[in-house]
GUVO-278283 format. One line per field, with one value per residue (C-alpha): z, x negated, y; residue in one letter. Coordinates in Angstrom, 1 decimal, m for minus. Layout:
! GUVO-278283
c3	(Z | ...)
c1	(X | ...)
c2	(Y | ...)
r	(A | ...)
***
This chain:
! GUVO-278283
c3	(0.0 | m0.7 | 2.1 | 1.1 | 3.6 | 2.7 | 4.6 | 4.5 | 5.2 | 5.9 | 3.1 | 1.4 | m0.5 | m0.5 | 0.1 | m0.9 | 0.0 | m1.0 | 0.8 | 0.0 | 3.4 | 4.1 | 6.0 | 8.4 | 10.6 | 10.3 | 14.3 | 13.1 | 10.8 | 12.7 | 15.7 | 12.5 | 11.7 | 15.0 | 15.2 | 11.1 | 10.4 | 8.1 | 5.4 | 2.6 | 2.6 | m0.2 | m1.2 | m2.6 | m0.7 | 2.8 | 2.4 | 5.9 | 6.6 | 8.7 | 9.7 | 9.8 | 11.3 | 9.2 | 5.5 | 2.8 | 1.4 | m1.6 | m0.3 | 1.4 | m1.4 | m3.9 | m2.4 | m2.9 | m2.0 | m4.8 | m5.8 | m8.6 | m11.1 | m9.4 | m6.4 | m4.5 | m1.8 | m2.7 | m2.3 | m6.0 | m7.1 | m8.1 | m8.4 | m9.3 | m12.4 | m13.4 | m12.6 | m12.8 | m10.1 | m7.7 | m4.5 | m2.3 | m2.3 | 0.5 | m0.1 | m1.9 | m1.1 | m1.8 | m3.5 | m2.8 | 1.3 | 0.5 | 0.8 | m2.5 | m0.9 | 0.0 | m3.1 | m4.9 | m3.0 | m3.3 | m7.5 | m6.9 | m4.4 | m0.8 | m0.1 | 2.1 | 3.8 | 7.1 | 9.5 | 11.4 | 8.0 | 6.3 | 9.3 | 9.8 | 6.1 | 6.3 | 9.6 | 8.1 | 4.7 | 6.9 | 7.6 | 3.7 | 3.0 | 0.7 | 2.6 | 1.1)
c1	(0.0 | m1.5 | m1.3 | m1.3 | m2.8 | m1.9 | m3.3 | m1.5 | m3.8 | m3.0 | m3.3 | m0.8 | m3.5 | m2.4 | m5.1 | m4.3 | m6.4 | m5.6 | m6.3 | m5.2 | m4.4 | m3.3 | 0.1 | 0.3 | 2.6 | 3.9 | 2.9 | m0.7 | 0.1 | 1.7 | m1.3 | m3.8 | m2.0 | m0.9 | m0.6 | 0.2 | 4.1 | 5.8 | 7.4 | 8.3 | 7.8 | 8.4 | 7.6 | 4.3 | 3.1 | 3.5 | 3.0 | 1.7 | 1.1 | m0.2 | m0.8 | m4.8 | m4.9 | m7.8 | m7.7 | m8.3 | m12.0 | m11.2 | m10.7 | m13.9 | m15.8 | m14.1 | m11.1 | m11.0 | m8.2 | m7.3 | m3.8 | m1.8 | m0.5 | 2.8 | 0.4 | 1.2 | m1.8 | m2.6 | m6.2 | m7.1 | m9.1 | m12.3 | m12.3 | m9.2 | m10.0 | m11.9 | m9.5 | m5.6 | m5.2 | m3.3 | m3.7 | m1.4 | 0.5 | 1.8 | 3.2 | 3.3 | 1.3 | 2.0 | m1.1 | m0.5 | m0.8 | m4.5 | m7.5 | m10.1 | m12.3 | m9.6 | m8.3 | m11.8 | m12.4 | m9.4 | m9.6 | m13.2 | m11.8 | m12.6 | m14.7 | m12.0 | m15.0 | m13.2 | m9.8 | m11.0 | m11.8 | m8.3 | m6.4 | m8.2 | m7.6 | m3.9 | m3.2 | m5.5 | m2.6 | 0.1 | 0.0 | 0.3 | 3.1 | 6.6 | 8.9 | 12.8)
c2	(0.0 | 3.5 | 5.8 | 9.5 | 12.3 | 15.7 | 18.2 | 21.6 | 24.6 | 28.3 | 29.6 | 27.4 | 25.3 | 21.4 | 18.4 | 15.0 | 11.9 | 8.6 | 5.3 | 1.9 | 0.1 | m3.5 | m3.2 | m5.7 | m4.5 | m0.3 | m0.3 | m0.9 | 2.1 | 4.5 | 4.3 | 4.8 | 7.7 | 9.2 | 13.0 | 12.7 | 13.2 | 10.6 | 12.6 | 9.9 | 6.1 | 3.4 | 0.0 | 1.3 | 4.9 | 6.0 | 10.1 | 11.7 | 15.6 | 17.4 | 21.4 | 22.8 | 25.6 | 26.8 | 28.0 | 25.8 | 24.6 | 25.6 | 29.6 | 29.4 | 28.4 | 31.0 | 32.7 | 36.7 | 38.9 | 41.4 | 42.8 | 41.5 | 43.7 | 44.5 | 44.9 | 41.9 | 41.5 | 38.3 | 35.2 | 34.4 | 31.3 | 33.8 | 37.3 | 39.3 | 40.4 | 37.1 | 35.1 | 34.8 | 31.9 | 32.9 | 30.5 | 32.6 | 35.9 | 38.2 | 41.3 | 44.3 | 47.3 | 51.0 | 51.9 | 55.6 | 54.8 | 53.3 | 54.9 | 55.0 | 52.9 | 50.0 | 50.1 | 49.7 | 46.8 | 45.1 | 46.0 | 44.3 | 41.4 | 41.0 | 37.5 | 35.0 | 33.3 | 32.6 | 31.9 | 34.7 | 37.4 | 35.7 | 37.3 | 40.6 | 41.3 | 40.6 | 42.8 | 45.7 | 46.0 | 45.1 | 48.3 | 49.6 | 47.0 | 48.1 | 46.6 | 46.7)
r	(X | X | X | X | X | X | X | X | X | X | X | X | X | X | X | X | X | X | X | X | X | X | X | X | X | X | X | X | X | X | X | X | X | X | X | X | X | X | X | X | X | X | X | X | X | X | X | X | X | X | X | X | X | X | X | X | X | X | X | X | X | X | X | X | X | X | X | X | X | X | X | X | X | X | X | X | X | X | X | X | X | X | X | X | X | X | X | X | X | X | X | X | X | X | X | X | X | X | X | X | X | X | X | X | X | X | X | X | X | X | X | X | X | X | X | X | X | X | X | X | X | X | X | X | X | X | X | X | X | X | X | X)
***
């Protein structure tokens, strides 16, 4: 039986691991898996998830935030205008409230690198958000 692991991270990114187990008995399984929540099961796959509380791998390595054209504060696969990849959005940001500087570096993309940096960035434009 494959056994899927997906492991959701805060930024919305999705990892999937996929391991073939021998199912003796779903006891066996379930104290494998503790602390993994079942969320579909067949005759073939068992599908756990489960939370991080961390962003994604794939973020660290390459996320940038930037604003989309309708500027939507948003983490892109790369930088803004290199890439079109959007991994998450958040909301939209009135571009008037924002400083030269802030908007330069969000036009340039601000490097994701950590939980920690991820959060700080998101407070800091809170701040500048159009809410309707």
């Amino acid at each position: 039986m494959n056994v899927i692991l997906e492991r959701i991270y805060l930024d919305g990114e999705v990892s999937e691991e996929i391991t073939e187990e021998t199912v003796v008995s779903m006891k066996d399984i379930w104290k494998k898996y503790k602390g993994w929540q079942l969320v579909d099961m067949d005759d073939e796959q068992i599908v756990f998830q489960k939370p991080v509380n961390d962003i994604s791998p794939l973020s660290k390595a390459n996320g940038y935030f930037g604003l989309t054209k309708d500027g939507t504060l948003s983490i892109f696969e790369g930088k803004p205008n290199e890439s079109s990849r959007v991994i998450q959005s958040f909301f939209q940001i009135d571009i008037k409230k924002l400083e030269s500087h802030q908007h330069e570096q969000l036009k340039k993309g601000i490097r994701v690198v950590s939980k920690s940096r991820y959060k700080d960035i998101i407070e800091t434009y809170r701040d500048f958000a159009l809410f309707q």
